[in-house]
ZATILO-361867 format. One line per 10 residues: number of its first residue (from 1); their letters; for each residue x, y, z of N, C-alpha, C. Coordinates in nm, 2 decimals. Example, Ala and Ser with C-alpha at 12.3 -4.5 7.8 and 13.67 -1.06 7.14 Angstrom:
<sites>
1) as) 1.32/-0.57/0.78/1.23/-0.45/0.78/1.32/-0.33/0.78 ~ 1.28/-0.22/0.71/1.37/-0.11/0.71/1.29/0.00/0.79
</sites>
This chain:
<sites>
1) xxxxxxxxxx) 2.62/-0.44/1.61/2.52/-0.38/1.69/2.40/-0.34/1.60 ~ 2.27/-0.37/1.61/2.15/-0.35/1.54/2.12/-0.22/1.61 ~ 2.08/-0.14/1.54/1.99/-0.01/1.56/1.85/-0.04/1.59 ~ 1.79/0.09/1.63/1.64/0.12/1.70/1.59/0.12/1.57 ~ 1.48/0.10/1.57/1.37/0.13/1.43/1.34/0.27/1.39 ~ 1.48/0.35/1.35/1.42/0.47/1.34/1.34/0.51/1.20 ~ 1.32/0.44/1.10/1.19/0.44/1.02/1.03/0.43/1.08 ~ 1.03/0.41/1.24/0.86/0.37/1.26/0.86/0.47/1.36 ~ 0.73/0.53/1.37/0.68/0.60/1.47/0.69/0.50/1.56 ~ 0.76/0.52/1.73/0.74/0.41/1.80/0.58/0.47/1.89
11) xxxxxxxxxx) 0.52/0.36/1.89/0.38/0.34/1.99/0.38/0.31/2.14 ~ 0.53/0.25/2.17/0.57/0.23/2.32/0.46/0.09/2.34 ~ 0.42/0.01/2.21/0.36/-0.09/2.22/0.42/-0.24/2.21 ~ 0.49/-0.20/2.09/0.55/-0.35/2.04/0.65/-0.30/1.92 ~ 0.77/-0.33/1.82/0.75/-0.34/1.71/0.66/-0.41/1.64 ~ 0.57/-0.51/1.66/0.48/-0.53/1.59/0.32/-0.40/1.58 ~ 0.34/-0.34/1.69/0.22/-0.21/1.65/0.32/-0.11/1.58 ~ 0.41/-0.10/1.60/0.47/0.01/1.51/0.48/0.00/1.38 ~ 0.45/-0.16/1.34/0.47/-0.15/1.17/0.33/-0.13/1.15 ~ 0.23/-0.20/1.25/0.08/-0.19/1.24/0.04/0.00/1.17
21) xxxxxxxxxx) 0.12/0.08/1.27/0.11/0.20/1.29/0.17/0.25/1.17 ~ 0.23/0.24/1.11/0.34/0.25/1.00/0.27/0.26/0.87 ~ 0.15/0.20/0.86/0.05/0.18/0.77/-0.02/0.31/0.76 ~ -0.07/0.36/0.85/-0.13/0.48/0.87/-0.03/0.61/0.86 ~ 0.10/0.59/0.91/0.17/0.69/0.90/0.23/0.67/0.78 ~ 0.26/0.59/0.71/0.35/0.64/0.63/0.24/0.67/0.48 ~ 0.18/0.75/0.43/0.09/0.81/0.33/0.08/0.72/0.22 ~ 0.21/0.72/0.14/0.21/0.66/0.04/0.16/0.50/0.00 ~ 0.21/0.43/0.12/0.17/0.28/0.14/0.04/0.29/0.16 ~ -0.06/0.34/0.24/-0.17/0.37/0.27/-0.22/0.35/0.14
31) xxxxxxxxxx) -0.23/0.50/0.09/-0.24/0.49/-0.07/-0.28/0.40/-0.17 ~ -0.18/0.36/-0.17/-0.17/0.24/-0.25/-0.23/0.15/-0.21 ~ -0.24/0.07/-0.11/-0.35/0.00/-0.06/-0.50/0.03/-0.08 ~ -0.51/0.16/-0.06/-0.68/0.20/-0.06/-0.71/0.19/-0.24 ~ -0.61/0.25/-0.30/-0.65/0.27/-0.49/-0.63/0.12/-0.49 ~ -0.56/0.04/-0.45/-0.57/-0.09/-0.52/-0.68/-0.19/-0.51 ~ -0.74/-0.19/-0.36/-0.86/-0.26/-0.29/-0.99/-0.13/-0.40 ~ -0.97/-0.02/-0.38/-1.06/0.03/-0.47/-1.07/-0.06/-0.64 ~ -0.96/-0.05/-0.70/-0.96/-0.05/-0.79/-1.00/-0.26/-0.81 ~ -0.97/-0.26/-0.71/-1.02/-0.47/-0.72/-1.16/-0.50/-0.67
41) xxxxxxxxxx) -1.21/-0.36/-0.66/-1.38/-0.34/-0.58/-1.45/-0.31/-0.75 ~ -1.42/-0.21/-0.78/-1.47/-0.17/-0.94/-1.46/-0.27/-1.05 ~ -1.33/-0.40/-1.03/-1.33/-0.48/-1.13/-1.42/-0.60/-1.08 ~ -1.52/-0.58/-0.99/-1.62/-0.72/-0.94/-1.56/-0.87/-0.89 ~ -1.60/-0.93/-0.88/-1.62/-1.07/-0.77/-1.46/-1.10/-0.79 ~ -1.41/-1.19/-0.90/-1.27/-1.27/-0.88/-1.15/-1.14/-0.82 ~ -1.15/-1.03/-0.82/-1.06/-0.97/-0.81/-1.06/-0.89/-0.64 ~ -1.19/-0.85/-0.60/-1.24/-0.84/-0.51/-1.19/-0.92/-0.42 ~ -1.22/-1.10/-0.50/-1.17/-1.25/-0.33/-1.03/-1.22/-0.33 ~ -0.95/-1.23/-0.42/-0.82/-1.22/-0.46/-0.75/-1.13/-0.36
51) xxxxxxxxxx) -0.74/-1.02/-0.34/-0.64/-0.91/-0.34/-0.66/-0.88/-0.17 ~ -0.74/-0.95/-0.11/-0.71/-0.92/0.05/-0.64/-1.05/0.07 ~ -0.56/-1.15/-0.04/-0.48/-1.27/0.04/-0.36/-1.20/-0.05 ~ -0.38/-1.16/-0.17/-0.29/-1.12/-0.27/-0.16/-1.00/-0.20 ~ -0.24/-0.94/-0.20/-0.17/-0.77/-0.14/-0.09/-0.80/0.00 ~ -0.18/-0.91/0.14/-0.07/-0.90/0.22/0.09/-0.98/0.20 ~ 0.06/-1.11/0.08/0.14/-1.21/0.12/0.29/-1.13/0.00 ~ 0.25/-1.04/-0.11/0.29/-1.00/-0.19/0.35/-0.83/-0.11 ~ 0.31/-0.84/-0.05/0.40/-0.70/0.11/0.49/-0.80/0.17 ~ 0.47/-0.89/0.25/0.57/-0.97/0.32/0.71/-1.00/0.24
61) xxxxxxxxxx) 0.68/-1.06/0.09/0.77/-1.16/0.00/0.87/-1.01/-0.04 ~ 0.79/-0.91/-0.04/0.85/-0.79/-0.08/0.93/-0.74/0.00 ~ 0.89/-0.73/0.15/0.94/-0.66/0.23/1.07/-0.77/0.31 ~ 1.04/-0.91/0.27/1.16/-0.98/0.31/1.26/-0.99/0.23 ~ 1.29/-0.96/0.06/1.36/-0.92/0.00/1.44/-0.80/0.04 ~ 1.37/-0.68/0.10/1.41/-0.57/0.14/1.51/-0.52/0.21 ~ 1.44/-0.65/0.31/1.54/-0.66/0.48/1.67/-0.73/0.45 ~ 1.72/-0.80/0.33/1.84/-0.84/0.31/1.86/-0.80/0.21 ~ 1.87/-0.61/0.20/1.94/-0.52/0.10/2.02/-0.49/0.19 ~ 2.17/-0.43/0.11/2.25/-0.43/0.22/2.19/-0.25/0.23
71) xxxxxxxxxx) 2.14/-0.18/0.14/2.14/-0.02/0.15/1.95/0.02/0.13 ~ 1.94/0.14/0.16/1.80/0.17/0.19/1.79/0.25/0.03 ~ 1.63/0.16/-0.08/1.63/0.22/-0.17/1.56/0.33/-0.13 ~ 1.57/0.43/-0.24/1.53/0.57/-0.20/1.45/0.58/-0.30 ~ 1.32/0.53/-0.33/1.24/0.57/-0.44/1.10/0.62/-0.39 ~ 1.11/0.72/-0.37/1.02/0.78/-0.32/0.89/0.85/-0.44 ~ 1.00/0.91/-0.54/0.94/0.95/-0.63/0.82/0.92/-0.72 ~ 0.91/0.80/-0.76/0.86/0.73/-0.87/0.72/0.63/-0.81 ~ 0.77/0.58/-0.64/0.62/0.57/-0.61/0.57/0.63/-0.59 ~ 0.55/0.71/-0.56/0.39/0.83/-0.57/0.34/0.85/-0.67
81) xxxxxxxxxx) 0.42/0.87/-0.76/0.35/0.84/-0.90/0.26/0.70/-1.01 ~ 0.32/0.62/-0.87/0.30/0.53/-0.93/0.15/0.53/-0.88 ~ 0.13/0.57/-0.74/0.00/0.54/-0.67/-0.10/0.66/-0.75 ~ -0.04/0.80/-0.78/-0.10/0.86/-0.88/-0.17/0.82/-1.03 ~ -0.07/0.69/-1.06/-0.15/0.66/-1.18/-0.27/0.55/-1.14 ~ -0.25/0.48/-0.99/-0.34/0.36/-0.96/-0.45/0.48/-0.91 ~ -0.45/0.57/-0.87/-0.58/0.63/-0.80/-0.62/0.71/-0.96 ~ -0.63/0.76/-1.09/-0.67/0.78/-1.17/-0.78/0.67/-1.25 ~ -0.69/0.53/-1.27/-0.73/0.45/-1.31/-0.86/0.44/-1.23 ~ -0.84/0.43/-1.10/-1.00/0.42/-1.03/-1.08/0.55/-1.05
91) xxxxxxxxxx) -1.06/0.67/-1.01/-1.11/0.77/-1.12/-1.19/0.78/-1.21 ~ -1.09/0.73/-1.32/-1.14/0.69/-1.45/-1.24/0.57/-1.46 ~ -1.25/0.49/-1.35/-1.36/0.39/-1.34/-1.30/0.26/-1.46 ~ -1.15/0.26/-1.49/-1.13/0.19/-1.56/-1.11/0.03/-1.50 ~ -1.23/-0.06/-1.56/-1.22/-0.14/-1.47/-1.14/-0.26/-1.58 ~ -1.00/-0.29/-1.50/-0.92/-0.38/-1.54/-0.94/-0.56/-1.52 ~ -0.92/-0.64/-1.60/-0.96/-0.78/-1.62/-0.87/-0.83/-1.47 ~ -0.88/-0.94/-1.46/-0.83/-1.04/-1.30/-0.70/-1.06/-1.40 ~ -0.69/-1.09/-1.52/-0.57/-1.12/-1.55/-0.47/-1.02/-1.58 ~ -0.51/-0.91/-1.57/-0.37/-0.76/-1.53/-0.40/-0.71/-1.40
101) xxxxxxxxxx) -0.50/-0.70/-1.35/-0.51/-0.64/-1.25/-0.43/-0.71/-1.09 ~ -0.44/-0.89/-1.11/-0.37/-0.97/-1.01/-0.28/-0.92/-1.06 ~ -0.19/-0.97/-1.14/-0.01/-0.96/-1.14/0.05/-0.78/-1.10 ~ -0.04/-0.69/-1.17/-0.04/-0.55/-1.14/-0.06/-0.52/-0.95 ~ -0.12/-0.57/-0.92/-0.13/-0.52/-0.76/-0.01/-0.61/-0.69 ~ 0.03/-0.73/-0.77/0.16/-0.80/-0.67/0.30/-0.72/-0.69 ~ 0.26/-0.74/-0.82/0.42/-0.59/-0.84/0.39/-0.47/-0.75 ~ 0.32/-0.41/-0.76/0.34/-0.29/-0.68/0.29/-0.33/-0.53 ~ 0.27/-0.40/-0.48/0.26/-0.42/-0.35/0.45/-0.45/-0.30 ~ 0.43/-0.59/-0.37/0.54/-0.64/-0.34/0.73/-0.50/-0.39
111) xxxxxxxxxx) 0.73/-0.40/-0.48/0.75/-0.31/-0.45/0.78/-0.20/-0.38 ~ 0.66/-0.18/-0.29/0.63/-0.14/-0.26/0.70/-0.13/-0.05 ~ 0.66/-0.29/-0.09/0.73/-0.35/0.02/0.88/-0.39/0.04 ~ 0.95/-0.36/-0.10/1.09/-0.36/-0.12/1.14/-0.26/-0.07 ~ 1.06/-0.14/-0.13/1.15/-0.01/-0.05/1.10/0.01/0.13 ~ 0.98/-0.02/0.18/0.97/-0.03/0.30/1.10/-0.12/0.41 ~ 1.08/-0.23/0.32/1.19/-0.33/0.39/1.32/-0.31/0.41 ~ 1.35/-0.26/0.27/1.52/-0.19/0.26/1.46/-0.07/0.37 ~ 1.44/-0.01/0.42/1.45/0.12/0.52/1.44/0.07/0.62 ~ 1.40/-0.05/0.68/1.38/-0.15/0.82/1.52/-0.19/0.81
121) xxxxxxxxxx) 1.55/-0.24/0.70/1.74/-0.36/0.70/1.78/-0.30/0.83 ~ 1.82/-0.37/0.86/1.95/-0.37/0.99/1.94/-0.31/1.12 ~ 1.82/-0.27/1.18/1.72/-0.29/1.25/1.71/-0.36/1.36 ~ 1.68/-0.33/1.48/1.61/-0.44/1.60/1.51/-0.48/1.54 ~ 1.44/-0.63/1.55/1.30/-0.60/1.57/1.24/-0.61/1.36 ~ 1.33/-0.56/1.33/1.25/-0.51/1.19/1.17/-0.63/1.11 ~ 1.19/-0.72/1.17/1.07/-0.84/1.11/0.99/-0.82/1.14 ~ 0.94/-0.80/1.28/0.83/-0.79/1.37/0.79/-0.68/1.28 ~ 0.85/-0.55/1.25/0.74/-0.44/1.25/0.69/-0.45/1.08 ~ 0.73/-0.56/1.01/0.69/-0.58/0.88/0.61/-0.68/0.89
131) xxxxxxxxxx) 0.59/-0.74/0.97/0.49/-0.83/1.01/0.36/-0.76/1.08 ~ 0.40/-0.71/1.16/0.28/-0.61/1.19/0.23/-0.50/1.07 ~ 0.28/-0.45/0.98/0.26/-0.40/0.89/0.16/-0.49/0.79 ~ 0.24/-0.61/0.79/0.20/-0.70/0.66/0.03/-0.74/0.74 ~ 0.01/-0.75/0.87/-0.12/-0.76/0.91/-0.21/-0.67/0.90 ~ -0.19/-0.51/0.92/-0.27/-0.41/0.91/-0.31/-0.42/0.75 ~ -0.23/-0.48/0.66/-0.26/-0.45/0.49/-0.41/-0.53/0.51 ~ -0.34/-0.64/0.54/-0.43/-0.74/0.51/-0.59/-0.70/0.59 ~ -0.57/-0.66/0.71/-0.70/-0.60/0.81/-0.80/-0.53/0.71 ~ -0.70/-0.37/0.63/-0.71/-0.27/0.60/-0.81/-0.35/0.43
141) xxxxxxxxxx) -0.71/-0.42/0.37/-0.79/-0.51/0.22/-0.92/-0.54/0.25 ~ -0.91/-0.67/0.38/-1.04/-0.71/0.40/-1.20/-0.64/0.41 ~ -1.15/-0.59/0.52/-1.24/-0.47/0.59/-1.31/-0.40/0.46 ~ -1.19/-0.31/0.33/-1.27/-0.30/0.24/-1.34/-0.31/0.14 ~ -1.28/-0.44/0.11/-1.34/-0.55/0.01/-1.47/-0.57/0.05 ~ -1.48/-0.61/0.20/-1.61/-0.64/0.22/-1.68/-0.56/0.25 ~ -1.66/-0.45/0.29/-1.75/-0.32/0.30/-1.81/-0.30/0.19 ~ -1.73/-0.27/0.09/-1.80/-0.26/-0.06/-1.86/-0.33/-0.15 ~ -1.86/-0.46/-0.13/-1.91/-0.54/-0.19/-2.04/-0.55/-0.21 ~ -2.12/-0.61/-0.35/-2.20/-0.58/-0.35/-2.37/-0.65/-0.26
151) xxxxxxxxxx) -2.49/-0.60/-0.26/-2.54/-0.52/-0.33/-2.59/-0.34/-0.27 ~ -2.50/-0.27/-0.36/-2.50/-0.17/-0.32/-2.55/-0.01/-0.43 ~ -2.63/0.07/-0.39/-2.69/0.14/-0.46/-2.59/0.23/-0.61 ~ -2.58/0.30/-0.66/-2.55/0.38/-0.80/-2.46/0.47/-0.70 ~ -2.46/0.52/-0.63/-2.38/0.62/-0.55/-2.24/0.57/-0.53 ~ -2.24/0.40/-0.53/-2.07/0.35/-0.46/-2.00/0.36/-0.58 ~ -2.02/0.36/-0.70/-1.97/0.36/-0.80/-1.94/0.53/-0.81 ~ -1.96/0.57/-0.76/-1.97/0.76/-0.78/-1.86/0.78/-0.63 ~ -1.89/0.75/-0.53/-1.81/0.70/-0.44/-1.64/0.64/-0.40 ~ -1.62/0.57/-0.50/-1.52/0.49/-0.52/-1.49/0.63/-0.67
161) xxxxxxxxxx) -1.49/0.67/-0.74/-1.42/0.74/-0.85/-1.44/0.87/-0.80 ~ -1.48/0.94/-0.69/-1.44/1.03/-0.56/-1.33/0.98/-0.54 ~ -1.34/0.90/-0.43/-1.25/0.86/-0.37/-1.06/0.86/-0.44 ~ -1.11/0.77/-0.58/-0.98/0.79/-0.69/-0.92/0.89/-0.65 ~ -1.01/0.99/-0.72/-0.96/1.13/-0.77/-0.90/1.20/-0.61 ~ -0.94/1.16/-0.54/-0.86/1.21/-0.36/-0.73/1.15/-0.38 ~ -0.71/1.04/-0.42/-0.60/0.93/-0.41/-0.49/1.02/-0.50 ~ -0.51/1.02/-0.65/-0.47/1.12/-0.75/-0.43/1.23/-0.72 ~ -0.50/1.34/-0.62/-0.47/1.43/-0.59/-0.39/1.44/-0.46 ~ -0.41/1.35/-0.35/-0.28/1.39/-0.29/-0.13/1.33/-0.31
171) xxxxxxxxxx) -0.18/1.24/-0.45/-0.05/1.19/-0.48/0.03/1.28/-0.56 ~ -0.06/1.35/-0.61/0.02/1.46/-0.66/0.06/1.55/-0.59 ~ 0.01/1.61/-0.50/0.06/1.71/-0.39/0.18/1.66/-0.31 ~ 0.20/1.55/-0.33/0.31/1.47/-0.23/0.42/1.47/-0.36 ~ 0.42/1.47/-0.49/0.46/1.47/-0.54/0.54/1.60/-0.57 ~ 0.48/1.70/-0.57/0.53/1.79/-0.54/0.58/1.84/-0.44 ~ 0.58/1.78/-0.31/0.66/1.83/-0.20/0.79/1.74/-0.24 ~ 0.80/1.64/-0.26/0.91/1.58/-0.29/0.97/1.63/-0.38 ~ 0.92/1.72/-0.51/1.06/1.77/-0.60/1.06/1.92/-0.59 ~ 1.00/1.95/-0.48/1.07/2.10/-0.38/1.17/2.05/-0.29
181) xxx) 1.14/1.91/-0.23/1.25/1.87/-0.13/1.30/1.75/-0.13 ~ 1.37/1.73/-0.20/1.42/1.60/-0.27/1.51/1.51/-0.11 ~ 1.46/1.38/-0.09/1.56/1.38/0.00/1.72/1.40/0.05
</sites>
């Protein structure tokens, strides 16, 4: 007997809107997507085209590894931290080469998508709602890739290393709820 998807907020729409929705609710994935599309915005053109095809197909490959764990990983910690050091980096305006920065956003996408996937395993439905998931990434990349893109005034650069430092900081606040309440 497969279980309900009790990892997704249900929307009473589809499993495929619930993983859509899954994106927004779950913080940390969020996160990580906005510092990474940030941080592929600050490193200019090749990195920029890259990472709205990069980031969804590297969530899917991730999240289908996931779905055939037999147990749910529990790394909660160590990602937040991890999105804590990706929202610094943007911060810090440290703008990383196409050749660390691609392989760097597939590991932690794909990741990222491992522990999402493992928490769907065994599941009704749980392809669908990583498929819907894996679409919102990709929506969420595009949308800001090309939003930011240039030509755009001295402010987006001031903008985007705001924005970091938000990324940074609620990743540390999340960080700290989790080692007051460990799951």
């Amino acid at each position: 007997m497969r279980l309900p998807l009790a990892h997704l907020t249900p929307t009473g729409l589809s499993p495929w809107a619930d993983g859509m929705a899954r994106l927004v609710l779950e913080p940390t994935d969020l996160l990580l997507v906005l510092a990474l599309v940030l941080l592929g915005v600050q490193a200019r053109q090749p990195c920029r085209e890259r990472l709205p095809v990069l980031l969804p197909l590297a969530w899917l490959l991730g999240g289908l590894i996931g779905l055939a764990l037999p147990s749910q990983l529990l790394l909660a910690l160590p990602c937040t931290a991890l999105v804590a050091v990706v929202g610094l980096l943007v911060a810090l305006e440290v703008r990383l080469r196409p050749l660390v920065l691609v392989p760097l956003a597939a590991v932690l996408s794909g990741l990222f998508a491992l522990v999402a996937g493992s928490a769907l395993a065994g599941h009704s439905d749980a392809l669908a709602a990583l498929l819907g998931e894996t679409v919102a990434i990709a929506v969420v990349s595009t949308l800001l890739c090309q939003s930011l893109a240039p030509p755009h005034p001295r402010w987006r650069s001031i903008a985007l290393r705001v924005a970091g430092s938000w990324i940074t900081a609620a990743s540390l606040l999340m960080l700290g709820w989790l080692a007051r309440h460990p799951q």
